[in-house]
VMD Tcl script that draws the C-alpha trace (Angstrom):
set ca {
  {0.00 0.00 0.00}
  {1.41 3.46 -0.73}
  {2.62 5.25 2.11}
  {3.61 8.62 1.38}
  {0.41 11.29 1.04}
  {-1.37 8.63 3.25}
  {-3.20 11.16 5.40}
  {-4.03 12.70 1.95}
  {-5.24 9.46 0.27}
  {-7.39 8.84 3.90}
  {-8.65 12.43 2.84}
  {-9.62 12.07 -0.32}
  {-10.90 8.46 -0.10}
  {-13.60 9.42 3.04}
  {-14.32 12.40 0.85}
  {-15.07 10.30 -2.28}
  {-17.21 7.46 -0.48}
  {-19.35 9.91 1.68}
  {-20.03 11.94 -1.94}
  {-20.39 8.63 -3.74}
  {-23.59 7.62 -0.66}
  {-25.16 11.47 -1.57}
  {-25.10 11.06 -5.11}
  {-26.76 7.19 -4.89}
  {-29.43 8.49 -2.42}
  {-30.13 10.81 -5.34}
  {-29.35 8.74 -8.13}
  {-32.19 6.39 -6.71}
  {-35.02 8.84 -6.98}
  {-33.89 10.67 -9.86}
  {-35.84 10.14 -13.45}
  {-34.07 9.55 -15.83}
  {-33.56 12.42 -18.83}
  {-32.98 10.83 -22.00}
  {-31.15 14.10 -24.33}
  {-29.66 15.34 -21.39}
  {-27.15 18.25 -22.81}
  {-23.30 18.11 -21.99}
  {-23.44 21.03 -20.00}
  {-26.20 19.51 -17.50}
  {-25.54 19.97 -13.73}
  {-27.93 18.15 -10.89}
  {-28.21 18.44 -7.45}
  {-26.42 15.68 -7.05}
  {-23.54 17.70 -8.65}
  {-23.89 20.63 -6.17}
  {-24.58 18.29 -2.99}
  {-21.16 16.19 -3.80}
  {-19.28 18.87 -4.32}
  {-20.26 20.51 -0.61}
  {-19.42 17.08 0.79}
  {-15.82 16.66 -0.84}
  {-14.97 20.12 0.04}
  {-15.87 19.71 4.03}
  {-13.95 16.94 4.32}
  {-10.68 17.92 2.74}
  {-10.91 21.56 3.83}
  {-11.60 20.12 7.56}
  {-8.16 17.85 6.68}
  {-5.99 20.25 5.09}
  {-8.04 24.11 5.69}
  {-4.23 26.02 4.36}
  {-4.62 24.23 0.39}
  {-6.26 25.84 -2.39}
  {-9.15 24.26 -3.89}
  {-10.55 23.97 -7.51}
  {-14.11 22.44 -8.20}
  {-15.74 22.07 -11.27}
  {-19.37 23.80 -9.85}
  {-18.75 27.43 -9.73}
  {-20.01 28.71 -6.08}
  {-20.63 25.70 -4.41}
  {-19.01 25.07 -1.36}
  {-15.58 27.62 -2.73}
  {-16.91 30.68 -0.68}
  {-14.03 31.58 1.69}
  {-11.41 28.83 0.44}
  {-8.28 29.30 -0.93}
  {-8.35 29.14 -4.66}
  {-4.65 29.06 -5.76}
  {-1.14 27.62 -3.84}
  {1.17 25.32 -4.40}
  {-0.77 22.45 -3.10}
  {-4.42 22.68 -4.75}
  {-7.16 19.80 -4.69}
  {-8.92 19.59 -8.20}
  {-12.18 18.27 -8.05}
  {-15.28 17.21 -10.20}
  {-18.09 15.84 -8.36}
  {-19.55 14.10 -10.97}
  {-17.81 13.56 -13.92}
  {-19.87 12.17 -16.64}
  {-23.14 14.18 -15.51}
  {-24.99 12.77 -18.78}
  {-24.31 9.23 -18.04}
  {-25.90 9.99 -14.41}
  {-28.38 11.83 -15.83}
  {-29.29 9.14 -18.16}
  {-29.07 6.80 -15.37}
  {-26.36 4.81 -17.25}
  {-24.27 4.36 -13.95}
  {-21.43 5.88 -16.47}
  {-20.22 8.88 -14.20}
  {-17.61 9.06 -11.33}
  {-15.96 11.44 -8.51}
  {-13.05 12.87 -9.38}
  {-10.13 13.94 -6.95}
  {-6.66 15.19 -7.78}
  {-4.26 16.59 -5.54}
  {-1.38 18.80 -7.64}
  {1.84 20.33 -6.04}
  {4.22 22.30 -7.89}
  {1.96 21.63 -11.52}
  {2.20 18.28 -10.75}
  {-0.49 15.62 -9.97}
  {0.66 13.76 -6.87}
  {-2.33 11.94 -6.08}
  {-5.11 11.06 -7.53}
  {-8.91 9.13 -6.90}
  {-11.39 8.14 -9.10}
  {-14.50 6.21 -7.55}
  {-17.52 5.16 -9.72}
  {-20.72 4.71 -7.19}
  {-22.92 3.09 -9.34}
  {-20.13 0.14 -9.95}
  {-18.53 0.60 -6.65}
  {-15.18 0.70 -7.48}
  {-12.40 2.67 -6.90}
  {-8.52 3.44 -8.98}
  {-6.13 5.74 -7.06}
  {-2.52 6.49 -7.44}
  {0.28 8.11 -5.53}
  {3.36 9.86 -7.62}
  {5.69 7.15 -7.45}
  {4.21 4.52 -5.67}
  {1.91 2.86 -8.26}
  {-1.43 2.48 -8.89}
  {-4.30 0.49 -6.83}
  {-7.40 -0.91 -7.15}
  {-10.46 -1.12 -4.59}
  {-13.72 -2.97 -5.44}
  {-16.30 -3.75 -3.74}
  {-19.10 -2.00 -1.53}
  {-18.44 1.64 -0.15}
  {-18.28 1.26 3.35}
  {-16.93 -2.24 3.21}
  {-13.03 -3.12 3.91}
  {-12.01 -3.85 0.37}
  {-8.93 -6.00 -0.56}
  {-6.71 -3.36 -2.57}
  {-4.44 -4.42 -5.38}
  {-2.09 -2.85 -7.78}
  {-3.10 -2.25 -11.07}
  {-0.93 -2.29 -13.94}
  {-1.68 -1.07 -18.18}
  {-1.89 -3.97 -20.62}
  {1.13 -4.81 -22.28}
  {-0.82 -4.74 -25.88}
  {1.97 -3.56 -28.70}
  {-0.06 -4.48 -31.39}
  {-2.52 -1.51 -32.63}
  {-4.91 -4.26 -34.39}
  {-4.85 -5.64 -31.09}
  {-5.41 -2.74 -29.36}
  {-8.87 -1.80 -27.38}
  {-10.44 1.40 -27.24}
  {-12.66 3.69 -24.91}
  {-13.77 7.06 -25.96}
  {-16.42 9.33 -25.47}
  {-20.26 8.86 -26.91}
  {-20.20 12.37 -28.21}
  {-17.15 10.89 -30.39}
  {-18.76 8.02 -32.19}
  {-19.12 9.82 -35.42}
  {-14.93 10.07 -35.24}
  {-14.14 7.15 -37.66}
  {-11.00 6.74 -39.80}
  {-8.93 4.28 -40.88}
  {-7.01 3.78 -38.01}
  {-9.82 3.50 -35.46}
  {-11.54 0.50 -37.75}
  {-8.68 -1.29 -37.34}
  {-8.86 -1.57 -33.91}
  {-9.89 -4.48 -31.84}
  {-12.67 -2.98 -30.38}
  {-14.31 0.05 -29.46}
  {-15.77 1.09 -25.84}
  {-17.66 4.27 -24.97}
  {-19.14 5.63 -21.66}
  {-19.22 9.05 -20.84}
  {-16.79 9.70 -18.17}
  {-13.54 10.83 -18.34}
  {-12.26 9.61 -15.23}
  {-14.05 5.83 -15.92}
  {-12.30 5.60 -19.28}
  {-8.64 6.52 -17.72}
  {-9.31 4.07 -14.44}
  {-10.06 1.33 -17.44}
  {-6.77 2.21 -19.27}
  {-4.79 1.60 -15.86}
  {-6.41 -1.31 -14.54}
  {-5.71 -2.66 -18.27}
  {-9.26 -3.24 -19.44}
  {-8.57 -1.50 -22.77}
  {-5.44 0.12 -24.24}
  {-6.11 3.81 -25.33}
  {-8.22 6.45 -24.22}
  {-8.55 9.33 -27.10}
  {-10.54 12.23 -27.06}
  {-9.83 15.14 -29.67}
  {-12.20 17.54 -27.15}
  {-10.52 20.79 -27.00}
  {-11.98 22.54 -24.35}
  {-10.62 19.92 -21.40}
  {-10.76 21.88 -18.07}
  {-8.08 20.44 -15.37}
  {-11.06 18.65 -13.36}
  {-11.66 16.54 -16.17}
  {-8.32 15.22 -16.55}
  {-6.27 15.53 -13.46}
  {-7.50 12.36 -11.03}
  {-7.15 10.21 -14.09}
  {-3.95 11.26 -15.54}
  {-2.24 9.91 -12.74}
  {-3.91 6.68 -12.31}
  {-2.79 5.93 -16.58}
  {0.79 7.09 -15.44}
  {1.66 5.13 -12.55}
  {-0.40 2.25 -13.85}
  {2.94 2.17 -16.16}
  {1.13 4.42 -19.04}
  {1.05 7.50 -20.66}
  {-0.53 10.40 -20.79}
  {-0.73 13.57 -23.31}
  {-2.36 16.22 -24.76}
  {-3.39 15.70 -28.41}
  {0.08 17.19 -29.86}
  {2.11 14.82 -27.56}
  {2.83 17.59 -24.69}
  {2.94 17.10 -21.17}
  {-0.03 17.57 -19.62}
  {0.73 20.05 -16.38}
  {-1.81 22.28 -13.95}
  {-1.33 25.89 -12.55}
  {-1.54 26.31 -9.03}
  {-5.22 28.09 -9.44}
  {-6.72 24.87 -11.87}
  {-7.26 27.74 -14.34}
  {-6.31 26.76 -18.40}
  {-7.40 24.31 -21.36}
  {-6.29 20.77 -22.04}
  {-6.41 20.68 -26.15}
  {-7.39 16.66 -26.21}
  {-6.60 13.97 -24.23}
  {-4.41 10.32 -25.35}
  {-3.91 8.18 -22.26}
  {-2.21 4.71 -23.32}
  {-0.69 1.68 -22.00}
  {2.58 3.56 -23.62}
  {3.37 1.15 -26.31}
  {0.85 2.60 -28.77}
  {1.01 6.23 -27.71}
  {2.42 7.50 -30.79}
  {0.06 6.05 -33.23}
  {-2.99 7.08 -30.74}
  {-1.58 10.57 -30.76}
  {-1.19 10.79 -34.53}
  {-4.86 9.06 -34.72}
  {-6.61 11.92 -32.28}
  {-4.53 14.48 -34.71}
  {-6.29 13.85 -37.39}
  {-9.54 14.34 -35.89}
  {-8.47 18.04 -34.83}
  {-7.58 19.13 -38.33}
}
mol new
graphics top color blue
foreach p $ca { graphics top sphere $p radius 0.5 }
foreach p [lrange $ca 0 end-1] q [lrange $ca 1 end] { graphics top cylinder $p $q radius 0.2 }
display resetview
């Protein structure tokens, strides 16, 4: 188990599982909306992101704090320094909306423009991917409040792009070109943060998105989870993928791979940009 940023991980993890029991109390009663629109935010949105943000503020009230609802719960808090908590309560707010169980809390801890911990935990599935800088990434299952057996997680070792498995966004399933019908086989859900946790626990190979309008939140938890998984992670022109110390910028597309096929995924998402 990792040990450094353990009272951090404790942090983020009690943060994550009492946000994941407010979004299922809501998620029960809520009725479905079939065209939900991207942009859609719930009160499950609102009430997860007050939860997450009185439990790590409680832990750690000196860090700055980013959070993808505007408002809620950010009166008062620090909102740039060199250690800063990224958060998006719900990430994949059509896929709960839709009642698809496709959504997931987000949490990303970034010192110095650099993600040192990171927690993504899907309710609906009840599992959880998080990763420490350094010390791997691990893999919880099971029911929230349970003791889960933890285990490392690792990227598939896939070298082979015809072999190769891919997750991407719904919004992308017009993207087709040659390279993406050679592929193996083709996954979509909505969230971000569910389609990098599958890329580190090795359930597909590449995660592409050609989106240009990425805000940290939707990438941060996740990129660290593909990189110490033994992956990669870049913005669509190969780049490294850093944060500022207030959250504040765009992330121009997003490859996440098991590193082996990186280059042909970047070159692939390319072509969908110009």
């Amino acid at each position: 188990m990792p040990m450094d940023y353990a009272a951090e991980l404790e942090a983020a993890r009690n943060a994550a599982i009492r946000a994941g029991h407010e979004i299922l109390k809501l998620y029960e009663s809520f009725e479905a909306i079939a065209d939900a629109p991207a942009d859609i935010s719930t009160e499950a949105d609102r009430r997860s992101q007050e939860v997450i943000l009185e439990t790590l503020t409680r832990a750690f009230p000196n860090d700055a704090f980013c959070a993808e609802e505007t408002g809620v719960g950010l009166s008062g808090l620090r909102r740039e320094g060199p250690r800063l908590w990224i958060i998006d309560p719900i990430d994949g707010s059509r896929g709960f909306a839709k009642k698809l169980g496709e959504f997931s809390v987000m949490i990303g801890l970034v010192e110095r423009y650099q993600v040192r911990l990171g927690l993504v935990l899907e309710p609906a599935r009840k599992r959880m991917t998080f990763a420490i800088k350094g010390e791997g990434c691990w893999t919880a299952d099971g029911e929230l409040d349970a003791v889960q057996e933890i285990a490392p997680c690792h990227v598939s070792p896939v070298e082979r792009w015809e072999e190769a498995r891919l997750v991407r966004s719904h919004s992308e399933k017009h993207l087709t070109n040659e390279m993406t019908q050679k592929l193996k086989r083709l996954d979509y859900t909505y969230s971000a943060g569910i389609k990098m946790a599958m890329v580190a626990r090795g359930e597909v190979d590449l995660y592409l998105s050609s989106y240009t309008g990425f805000n940290s939140w939707d990438v941060c938890a996740g990129h660290i989870l593909v990189e110490e998984a033994g992956g990669r992670v870049t913005d669509a022109h190969g780049q490294p993928i850093t944060y500022r110390q207030d959250g504040s910028g765009r992330i121009i597309g997003t490859v996440a791979t098991n590193g082996f096929l990186h280059e042909l995924a970047q070159k692939c998402v390319l072509h969908f940009l110009t």
